[in-house]
C-alpha positions as a printed NumPy array, in Angstrom:
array([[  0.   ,   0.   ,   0.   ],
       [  2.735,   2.19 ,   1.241],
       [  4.415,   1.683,  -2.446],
       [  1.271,   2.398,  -4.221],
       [  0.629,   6.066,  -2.114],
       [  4.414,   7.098,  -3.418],
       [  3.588,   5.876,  -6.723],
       [ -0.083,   8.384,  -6.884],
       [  2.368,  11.227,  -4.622],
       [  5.069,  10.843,  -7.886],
       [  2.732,  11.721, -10.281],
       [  1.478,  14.704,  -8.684],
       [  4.516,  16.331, -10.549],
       [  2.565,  16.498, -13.348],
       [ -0.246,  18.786, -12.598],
       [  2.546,  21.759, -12.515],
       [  4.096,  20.957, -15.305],
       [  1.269,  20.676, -17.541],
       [  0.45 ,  24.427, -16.266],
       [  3.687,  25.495, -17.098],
       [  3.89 ,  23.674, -20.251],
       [  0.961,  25.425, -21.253],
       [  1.794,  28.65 , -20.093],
       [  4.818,  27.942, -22.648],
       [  2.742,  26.5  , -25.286],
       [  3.777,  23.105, -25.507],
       [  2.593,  21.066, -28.565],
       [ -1.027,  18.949, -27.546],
       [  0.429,  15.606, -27.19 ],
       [  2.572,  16.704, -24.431],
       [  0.351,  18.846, -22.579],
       [ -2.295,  16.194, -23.039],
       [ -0.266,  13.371, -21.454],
       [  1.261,  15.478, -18.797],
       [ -2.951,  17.05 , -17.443],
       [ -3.905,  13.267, -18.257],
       [ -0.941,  12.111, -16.11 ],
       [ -2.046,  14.761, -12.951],
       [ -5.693,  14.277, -12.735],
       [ -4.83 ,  10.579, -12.145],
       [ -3.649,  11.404,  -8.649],
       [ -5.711,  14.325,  -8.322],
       [ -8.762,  12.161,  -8.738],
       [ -7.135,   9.715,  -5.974],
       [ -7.229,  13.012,  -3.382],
       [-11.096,  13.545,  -4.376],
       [-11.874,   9.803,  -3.659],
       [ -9.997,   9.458,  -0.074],
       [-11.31 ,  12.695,   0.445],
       [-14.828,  12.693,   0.224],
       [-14.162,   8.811,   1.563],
       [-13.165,  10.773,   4.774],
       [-15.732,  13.079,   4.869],
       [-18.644,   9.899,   4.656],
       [-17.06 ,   9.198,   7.964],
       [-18.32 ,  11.997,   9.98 ],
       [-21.906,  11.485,   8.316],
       [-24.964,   9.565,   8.302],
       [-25.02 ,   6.519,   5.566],
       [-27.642,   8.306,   3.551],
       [-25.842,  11.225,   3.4  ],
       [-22.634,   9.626,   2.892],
       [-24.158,   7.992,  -0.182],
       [-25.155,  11.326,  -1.887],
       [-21.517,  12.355,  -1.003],
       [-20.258,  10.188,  -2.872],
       [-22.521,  10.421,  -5.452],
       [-21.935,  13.81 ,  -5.914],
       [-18.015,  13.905,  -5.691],
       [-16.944,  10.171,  -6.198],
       [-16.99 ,  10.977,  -9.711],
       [-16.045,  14.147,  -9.715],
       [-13.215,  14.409, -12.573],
       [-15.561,  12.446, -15.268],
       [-18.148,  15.356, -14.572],
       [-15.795,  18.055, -14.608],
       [-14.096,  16.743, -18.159],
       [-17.559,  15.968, -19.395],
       [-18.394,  19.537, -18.458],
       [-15.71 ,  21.28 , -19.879],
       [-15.888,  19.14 , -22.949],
       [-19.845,  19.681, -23.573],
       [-18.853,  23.513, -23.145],
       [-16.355,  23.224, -25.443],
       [-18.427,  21.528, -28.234],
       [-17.359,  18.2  , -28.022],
       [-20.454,  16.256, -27.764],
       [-19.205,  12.968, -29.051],
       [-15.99 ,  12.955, -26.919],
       [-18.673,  12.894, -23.73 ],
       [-20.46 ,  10.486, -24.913],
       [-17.734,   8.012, -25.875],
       [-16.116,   8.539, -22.154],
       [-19.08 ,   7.884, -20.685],
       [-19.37 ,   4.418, -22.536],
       [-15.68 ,   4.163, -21.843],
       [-16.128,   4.382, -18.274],
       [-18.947,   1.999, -18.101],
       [-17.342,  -1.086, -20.275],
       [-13.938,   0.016, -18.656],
       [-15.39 ,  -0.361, -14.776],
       [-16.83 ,  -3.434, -15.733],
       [-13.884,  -5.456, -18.151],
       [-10.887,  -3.742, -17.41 ],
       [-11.294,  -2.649, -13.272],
       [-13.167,  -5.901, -12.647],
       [-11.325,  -8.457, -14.691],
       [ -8.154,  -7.049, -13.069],
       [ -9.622,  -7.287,  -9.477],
       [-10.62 , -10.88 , -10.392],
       [ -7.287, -12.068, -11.867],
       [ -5.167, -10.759,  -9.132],
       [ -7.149, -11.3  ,  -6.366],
       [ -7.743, -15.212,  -7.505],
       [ -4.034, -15.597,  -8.34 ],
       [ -2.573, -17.901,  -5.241],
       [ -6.705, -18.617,  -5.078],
       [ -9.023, -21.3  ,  -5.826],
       [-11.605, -18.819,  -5.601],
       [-13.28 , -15.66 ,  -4.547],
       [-16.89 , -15.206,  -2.726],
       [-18.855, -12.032,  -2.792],
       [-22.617, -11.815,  -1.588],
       [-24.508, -12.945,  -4.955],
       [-27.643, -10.922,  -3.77 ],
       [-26.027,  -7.92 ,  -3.692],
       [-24.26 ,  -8.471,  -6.923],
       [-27.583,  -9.477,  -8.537],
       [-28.935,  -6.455,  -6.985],
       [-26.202,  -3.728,  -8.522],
       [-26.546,  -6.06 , -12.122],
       [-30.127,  -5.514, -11.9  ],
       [-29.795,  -1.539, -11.828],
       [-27.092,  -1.612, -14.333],
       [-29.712,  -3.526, -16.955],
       [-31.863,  -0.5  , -16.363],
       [-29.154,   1.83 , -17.291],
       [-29.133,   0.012, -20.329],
       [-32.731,   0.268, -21.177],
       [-32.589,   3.779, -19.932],
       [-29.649,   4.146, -22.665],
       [-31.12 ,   1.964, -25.589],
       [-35.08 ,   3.109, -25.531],
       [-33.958,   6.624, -26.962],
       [-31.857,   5.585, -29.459],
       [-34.637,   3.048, -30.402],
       [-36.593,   5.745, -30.448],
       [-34.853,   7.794, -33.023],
       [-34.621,   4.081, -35.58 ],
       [-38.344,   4.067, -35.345],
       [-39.183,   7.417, -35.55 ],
       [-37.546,   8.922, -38.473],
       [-37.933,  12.818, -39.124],
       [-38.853,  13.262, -35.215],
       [-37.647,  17.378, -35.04 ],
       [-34.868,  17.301, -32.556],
       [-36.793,  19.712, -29.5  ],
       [-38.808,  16.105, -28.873],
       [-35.099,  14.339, -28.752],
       [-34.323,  16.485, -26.15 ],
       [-36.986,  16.284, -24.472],
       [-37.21 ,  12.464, -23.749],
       [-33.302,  12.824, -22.694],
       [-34.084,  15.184, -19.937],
       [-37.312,  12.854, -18.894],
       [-35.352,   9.648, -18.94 ],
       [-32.276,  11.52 , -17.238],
       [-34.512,  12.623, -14.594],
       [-35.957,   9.112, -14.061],
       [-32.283,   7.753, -13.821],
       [-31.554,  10.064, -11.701],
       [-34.9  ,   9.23 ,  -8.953],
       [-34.113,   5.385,  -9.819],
       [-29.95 ,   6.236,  -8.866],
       [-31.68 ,   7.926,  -5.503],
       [-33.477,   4.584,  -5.326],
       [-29.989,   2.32 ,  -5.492],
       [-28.541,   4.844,  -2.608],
       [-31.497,   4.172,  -0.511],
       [-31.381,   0.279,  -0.884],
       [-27.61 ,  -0.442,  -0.356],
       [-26.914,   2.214,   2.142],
       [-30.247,   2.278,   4.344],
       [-32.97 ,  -0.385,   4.04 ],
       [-30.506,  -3.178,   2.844],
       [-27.164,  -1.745,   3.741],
       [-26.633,  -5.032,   5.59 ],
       [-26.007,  -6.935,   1.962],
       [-23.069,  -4.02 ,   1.385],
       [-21.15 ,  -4.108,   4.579],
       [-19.389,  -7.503,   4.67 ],
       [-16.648,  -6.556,   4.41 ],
       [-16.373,  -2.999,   6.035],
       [-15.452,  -2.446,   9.453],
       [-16.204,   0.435,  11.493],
       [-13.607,   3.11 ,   9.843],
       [-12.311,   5.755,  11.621],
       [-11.361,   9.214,   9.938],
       [ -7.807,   9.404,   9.312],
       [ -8.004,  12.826,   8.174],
       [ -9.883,  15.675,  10.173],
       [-13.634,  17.49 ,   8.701],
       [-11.111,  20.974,   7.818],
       [ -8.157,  18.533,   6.321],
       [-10.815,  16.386,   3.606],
       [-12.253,  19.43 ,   2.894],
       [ -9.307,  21.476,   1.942],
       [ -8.003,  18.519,  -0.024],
       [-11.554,  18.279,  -1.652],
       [-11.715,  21.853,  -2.682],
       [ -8.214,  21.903,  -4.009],
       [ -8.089,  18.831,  -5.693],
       [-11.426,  19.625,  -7.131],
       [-10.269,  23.081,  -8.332],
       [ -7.186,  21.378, -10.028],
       [ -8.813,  18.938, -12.147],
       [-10.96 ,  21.579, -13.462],
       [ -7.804,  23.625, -13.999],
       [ -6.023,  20.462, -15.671],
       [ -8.702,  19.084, -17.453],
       [ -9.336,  22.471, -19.229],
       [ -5.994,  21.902, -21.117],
       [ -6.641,  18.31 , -21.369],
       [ -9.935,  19.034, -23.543],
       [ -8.413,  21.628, -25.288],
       [ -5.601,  19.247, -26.682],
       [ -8.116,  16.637, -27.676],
       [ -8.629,  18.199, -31.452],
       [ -5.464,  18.795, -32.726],
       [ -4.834,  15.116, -31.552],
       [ -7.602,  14.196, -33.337],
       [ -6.018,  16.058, -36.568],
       [ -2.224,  14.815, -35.736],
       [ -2.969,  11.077, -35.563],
       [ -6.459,  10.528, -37.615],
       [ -7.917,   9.251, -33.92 ],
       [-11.346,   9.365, -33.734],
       [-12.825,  11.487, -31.025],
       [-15.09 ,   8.477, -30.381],
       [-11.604,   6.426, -29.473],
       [-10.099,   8.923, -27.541],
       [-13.403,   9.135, -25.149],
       [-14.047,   5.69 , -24.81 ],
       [-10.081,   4.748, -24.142],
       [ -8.138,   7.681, -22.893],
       [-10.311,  10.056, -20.855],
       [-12.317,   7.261, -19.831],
       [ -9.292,   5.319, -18.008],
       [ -7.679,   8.967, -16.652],
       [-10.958,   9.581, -14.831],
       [-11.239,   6.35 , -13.241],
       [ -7.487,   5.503, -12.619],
       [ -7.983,   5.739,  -8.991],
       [-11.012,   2.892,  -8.893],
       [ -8.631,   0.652, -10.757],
       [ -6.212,   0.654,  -7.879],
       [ -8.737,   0.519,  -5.519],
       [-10.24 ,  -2.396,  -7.022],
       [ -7.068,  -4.516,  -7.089],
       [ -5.747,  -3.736,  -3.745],
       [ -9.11 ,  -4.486,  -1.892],
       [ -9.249,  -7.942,  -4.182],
       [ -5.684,  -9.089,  -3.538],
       [ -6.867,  -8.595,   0.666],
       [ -9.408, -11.255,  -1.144],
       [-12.401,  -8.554,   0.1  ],
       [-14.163,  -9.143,  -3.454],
       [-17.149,  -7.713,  -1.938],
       [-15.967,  -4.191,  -1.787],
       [-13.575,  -5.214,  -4.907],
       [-17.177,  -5.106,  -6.626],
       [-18.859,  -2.101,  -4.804],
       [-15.687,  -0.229,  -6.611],
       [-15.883,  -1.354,  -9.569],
       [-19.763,  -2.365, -10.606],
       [-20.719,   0.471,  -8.105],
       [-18.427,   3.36 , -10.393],
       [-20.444,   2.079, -13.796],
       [-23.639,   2.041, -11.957],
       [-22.511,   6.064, -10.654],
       [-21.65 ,   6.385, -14.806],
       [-24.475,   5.532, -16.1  ],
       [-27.357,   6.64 , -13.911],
       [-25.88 ,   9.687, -12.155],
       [-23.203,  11.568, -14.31 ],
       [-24.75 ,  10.995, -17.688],
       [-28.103,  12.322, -16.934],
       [-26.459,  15.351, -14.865],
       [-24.515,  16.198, -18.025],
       [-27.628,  16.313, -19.973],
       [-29.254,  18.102, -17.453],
       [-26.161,  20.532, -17.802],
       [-25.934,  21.087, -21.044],
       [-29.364,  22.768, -20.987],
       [-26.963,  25.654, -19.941],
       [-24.887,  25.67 , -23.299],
       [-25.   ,  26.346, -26.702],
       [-25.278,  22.83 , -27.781],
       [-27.254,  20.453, -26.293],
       [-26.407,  16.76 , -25.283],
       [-28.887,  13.791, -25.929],
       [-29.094,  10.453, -24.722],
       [-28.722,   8.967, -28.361],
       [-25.493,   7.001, -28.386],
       [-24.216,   5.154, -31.18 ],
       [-25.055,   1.402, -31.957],
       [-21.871,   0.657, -31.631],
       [-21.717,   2.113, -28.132],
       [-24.626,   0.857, -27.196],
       [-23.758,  -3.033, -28.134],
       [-20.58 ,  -2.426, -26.473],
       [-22.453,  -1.946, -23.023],
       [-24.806,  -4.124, -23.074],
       [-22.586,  -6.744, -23.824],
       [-20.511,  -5.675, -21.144],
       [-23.059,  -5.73 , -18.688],
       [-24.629,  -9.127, -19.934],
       [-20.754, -10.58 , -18.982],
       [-20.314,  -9.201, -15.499],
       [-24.106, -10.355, -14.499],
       [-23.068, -13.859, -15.849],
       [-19.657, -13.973, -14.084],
       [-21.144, -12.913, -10.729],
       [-24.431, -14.352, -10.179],
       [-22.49 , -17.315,  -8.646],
       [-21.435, -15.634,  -5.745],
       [-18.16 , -16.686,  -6.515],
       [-14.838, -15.536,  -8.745],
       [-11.724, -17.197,  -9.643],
       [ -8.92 , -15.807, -11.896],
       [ -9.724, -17.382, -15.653],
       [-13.284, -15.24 , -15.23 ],
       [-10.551, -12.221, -14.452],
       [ -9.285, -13.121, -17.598],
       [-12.382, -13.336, -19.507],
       [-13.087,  -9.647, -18.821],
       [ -9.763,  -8.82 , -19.833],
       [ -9.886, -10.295, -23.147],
       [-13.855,  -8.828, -23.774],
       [-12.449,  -5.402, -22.829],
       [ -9.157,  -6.191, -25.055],
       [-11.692,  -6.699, -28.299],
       [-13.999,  -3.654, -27.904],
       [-10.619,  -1.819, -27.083],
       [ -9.42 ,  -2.636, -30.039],
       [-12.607,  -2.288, -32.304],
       [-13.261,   1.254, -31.13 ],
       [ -9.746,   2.018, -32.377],
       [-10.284,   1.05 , -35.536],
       [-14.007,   2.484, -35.743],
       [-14.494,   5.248, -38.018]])
């Protein structure tokens, strides 16, 4: 742990030099990896942050907490990328977080944790419980773009308007998901979490909250300005970029969460990191963004690509399979790996 905590302290180097390389104009590929490498660690801070700050509250709270900050740099991005135009680029990260959580954070967790292992258990109720929300992400996702395939000519106002509805019912079913895993059936969440005391104090998270917060905004303002002329440099699709790139820099810190808590062989919380962050994806930050983007000049929709689309649900139809079992072993780590390894590699060749 202790080598892991140098390793996210390292990289905090990176957050000045990306201001000072743009202050120098840099060329985009450099100032891209060096914000990309210094919200990685900046993300970390929000996370143990707003971690510590659950401590001193109620679990209901607590939940909105997290709900609000825990994915804090894919909102702030997203933001700054819907203001700056670049629709598809949100849209794409969002279905890169939500594949990656799944495949890449949760294949990883499996394989390492179920290395010296014959296997892994987990409560299957709860697992069923966070696969069953996640399928109604994916009809919350689907039904609009449905919508559009059967209803050609429909003027783009009406669009719109079923995005904000069906954000706003993801958003009271997300409340829902709080109220279930951290009140009425918290018990089904909590196997493996102890009483934790607050390392930090209330002033301490909060000042690391705020300025951690501030910095990613700060970072990730250069980081979505050097997304176009990448796009020009190298012929990437904005689409790849999204679903690969921003997508893994914004949840860097749930991948090593997810590994260290499965290699303890605590596959409960292993899963709470990584199923819980998609489920967080899906039903809270993409309807805020839509929401959001009410405020700008162009508007976002819930009307994601086919491709995108067949991307999630199979990644969602995998996970559900692997863990209604109650139980994970490290070839099923692999499996994820190697679904995540073929969309991965099939977005980068999209068009």
């Amino acid at each position: 742990m202790k080598s892991i905590e140098k390793f996210f302290s390292a990289l905090l180097v990176f957050a000045p030099l990306a201001f000072i390389g743009y202050l120098f104009g840099l060329p985009p590929i450099v100032l891209f990896v060096l914000s990309a490498l210094g919200i990685i660690p900046l993300a970390k801070y929000i996370g143990e942050a707003t971690e510590e700050l659950t401590t001193y509250t109620n679990p209901a709270l607590g939940g909105f907490i997290n709900a609000t900050f825990g994915n804090a740099t894919e909102l702030i991005i997203g933001a700054l990328a819907l203001h700056a135009g670049l629709i598809e680029v949100v849209k794409a990260s969002i279905t890169g977080s939500i594949i990656g959580n799944l495949l890449l954070v949760l294949g990883m967790a499996m394989f390492f944790g179920g290395r010296t292992r014959k296997k892994q258990e987990f409560n299957a109720t709860a697992a069923k419980a966070s696969g069953s929300i996640l399928l109604l992400a994916v009809v919350a996702l689907v039904i609009p773009a449905i919508f559009i395939q059967t209803a050609p000519g429909v003027a783009q106002d009406i669009v719109e308007e079923l995005s904000v509805f069906v954000s706003i019912f993801m958003l009271i079913a997300y409340g829902a998901n709080l109220l279930f895993s951290m009140y009425t059936h918290k018990h089904l969440y909590t196997q493996d979490v102890a009483e934790v005391e607050a390392r930090w104090s209330k002033k301490k998270s909060m000042l690391i909250l705020f300025f951690s917060t501030v910095s990613v905004a700060l970072l990730s303002e250069i980081l979505v300005s050097s997304i176009e002329p990448l796009v020009q440099r190298f012929g990437w699709s904005e689409l790849f970029i999204g679903v690969i790139f921003v997508a893994i820099i914004g949840n860097a810190a749930e991948h090593t969460s997810a590994i260290t808590v499965a290699v303890k062989n605590k596959m409960d919380l292993a899963l709470q990191v990584s199923i819980g962050s998609a489920t967080q994806i899906a039903m809270f930050v993409a309807p805020v963004l839509v929401l959001m983007s009410m405020f700008f000049t162009t508007r976002m929709s819930l009307i994601f690509n086919t491709f995108e689309l067949v991307a999630i649900i199979f990644s969602v139809f995998i996970v559900n399979s692997v863990v209604e079992d109650g139980e994970s072993n490290w070839f099923e780590g692999v499996q994820l790996l190697m679904a995540y390894a073929i969309i991965a590699v099939a977005f980068f060749f999209h068009p």
